[in-house]
N, C-alpha and C positions, 0 to 999 in steps of 0.2 A: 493414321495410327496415333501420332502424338495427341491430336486432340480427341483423341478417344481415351485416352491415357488422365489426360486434365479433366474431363467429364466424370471419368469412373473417381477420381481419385476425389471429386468434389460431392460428388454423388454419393459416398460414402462418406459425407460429412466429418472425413478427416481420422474417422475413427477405428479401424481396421486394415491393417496392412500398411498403415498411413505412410511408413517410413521407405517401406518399397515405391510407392506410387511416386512422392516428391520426388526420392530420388534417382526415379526414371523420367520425371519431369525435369528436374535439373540438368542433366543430365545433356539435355537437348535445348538447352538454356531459354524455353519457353515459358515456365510459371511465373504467372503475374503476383506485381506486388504485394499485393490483397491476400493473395493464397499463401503467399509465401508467410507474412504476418499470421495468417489464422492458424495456418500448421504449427508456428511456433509458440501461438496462442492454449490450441488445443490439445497438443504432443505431449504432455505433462510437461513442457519445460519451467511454469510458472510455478507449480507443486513441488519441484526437482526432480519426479520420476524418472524423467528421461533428460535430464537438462544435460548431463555429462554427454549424451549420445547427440544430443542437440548441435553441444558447441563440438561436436566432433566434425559436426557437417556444414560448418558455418562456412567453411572456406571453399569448399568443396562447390556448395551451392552460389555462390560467387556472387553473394546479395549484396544491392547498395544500400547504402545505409538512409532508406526514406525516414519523413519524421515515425511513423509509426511504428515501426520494424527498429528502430533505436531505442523508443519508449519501452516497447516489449521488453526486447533484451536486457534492457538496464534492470527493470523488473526482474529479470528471471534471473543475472549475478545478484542482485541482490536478495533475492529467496534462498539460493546456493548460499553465498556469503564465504567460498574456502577462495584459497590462494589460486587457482586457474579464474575462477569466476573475480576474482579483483584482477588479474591483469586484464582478460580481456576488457571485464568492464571499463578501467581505467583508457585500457587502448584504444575503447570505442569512444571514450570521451575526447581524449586527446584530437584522434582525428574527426570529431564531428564537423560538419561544411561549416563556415561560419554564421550564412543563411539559417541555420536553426539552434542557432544559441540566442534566439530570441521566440523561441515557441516555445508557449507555455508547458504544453504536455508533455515536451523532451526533456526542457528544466526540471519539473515536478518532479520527472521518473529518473530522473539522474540523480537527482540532492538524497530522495530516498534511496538508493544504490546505495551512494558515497554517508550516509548514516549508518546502513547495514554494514558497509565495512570499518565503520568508528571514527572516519574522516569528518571530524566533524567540522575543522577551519573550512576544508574544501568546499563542504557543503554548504556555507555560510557566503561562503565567497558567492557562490551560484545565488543564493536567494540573494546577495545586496543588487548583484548584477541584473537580477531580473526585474526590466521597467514594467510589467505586465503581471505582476503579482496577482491571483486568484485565491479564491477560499482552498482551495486543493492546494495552492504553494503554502499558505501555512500549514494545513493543516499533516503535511506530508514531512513539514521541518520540528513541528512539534513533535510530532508522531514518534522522530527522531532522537529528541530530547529525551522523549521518554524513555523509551529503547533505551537510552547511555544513562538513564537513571540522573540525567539533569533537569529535572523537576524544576527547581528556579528558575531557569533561564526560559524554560516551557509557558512558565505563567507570566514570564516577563515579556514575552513574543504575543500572549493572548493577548493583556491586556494594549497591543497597541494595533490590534486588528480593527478596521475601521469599515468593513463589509459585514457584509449578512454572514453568521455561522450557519452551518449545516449539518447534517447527523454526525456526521465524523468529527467535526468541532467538537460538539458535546460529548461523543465518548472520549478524545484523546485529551482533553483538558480535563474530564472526571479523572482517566486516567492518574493523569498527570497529579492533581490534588490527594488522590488516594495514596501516590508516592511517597508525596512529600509529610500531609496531614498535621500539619503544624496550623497557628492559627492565619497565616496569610491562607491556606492551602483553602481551609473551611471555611473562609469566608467568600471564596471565588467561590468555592464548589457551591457551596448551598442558593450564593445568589444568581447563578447560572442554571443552579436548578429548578428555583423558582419562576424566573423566566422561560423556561423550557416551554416550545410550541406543546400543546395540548396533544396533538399528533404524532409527535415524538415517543410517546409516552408507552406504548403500544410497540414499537421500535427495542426488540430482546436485547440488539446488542448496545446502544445507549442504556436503558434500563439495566443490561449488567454492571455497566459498570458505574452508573449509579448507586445499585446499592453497593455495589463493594466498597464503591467513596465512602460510601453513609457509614458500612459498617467498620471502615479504618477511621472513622472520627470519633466511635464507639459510637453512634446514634442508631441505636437499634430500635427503638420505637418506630423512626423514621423512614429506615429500609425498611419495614416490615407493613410500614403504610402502603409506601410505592408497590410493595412487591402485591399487596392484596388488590390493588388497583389495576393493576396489570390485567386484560382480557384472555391476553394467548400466551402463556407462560411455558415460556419453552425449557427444558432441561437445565440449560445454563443461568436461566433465572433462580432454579432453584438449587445448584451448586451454587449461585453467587449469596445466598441466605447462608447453609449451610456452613460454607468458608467463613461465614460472617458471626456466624455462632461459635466455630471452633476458634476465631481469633478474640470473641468476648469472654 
């Protein structure tokens, strides 16, 4: 019976009934760690849908805290962002093993957390600490920056990146220039532009905020080139025109 329980409940890919099934597998303290991750993966807790119902059943479910199942959660208090969603976060910080305060993807999804709640010494503290630094650890503390509307300190963090950038590089540093748009900001931005992979370019959500950079420098010529160039122009490429005319 139980493992007919875990079958049915995986079987329906988590999508229907999902919250009865876990917690008749819990229950019987059988669900594996994987399952237990993807339930919280799949359950709207990362959307917030269900995240209140989530951490309702955190304890209940009597989960140890694996690296991934920590990375999740951190994510999904930081999606939430209210005052239940920072204690636990915090408490799942505090007590993390010490064995994974040197994996990368727990740090990544913790510093992002601790941004969404405004912490931003705390979060700073995590990126010095981390000897394993990856394009996702900046790009996760910029990200942050941005969020807190600290634009300077965003491009003071790019320029000492010393790894390959990646998609999210290039929009959270356009971002970031679009914030600020002063003449340090236009000069990253444009020359980050111009290096941009060829590949990239095609790429809706870089390209959005591309032109929105473009068009808070006021270079509307410019945006208007990128945007004609674009092959699959998604909606938001062309809300990001749009904005860009109502802000000219």
């Amino acid at each position: 019976m139980v493992i007919l329980i875990v079958q049915l409940a995986y079987s329906l890919q988590l999508q229907t009934n999902q919250i009865i099934y876990i917690q008749l597998c819990s229950k019987v303290n059988i669900l594996p760690d994987y399952l237990r991750a993807k339930y919280f993966l799949y359950t709207g807790l990362i959307s917030n849908n269900m995240a209140e119902k989530v951490f309702d059943l955190l304890d209940e479910m009597e989960i140890k805290p694996n690296s991934f199942t920590l990375a999740i959660l951190f994510k999904a208090c930081a999606e939430l962002a209210n005052d239940r969603a920072i204690k636990i976060g915090r408490k799942l910080l505090d007590e993390m093993p010490e064995n994974y305060r040197n994996n990368v993807v727990v740090l990544n999804s913790a510093m992002h957390m601790l941004m969404k709640f405004g912490d931003i010494q705390s979060a700073e503290r995590i990126f010095r600490s981390n000897k394993k630094k990856d394009i996702i650890t900046y790009n996760a503390i910029i990200k942050g920056y941005v969020g807190n509307e600290m634009f300077e300190r965003a491009l003071d963090l790019f320029e000492q990146i010393n790894i390959n950038f990646d998609s999210v590089t290039y929009t959270v540093v356009f971002n970031a220039c679009a914030g600020l748009a002063n003449d340090r900001a236009m000069k990253i931005g444009k020359e980050l532009l111009a290096k941009m992979p060829e590949n990239y370019r095609d790429n809706n959500i870089i390209s959005n905020s591309a032109i929105d950079m473009l068009m808070k420098f006021d270079d509307v010529e410019s945006a208007e080139r990128m945007f004609r160039s674009i092959k699959a122009k998604g909606t938001n490429i062309y809300g990001a025109l749009m904005n860009g005319y109502n802000l000219n």
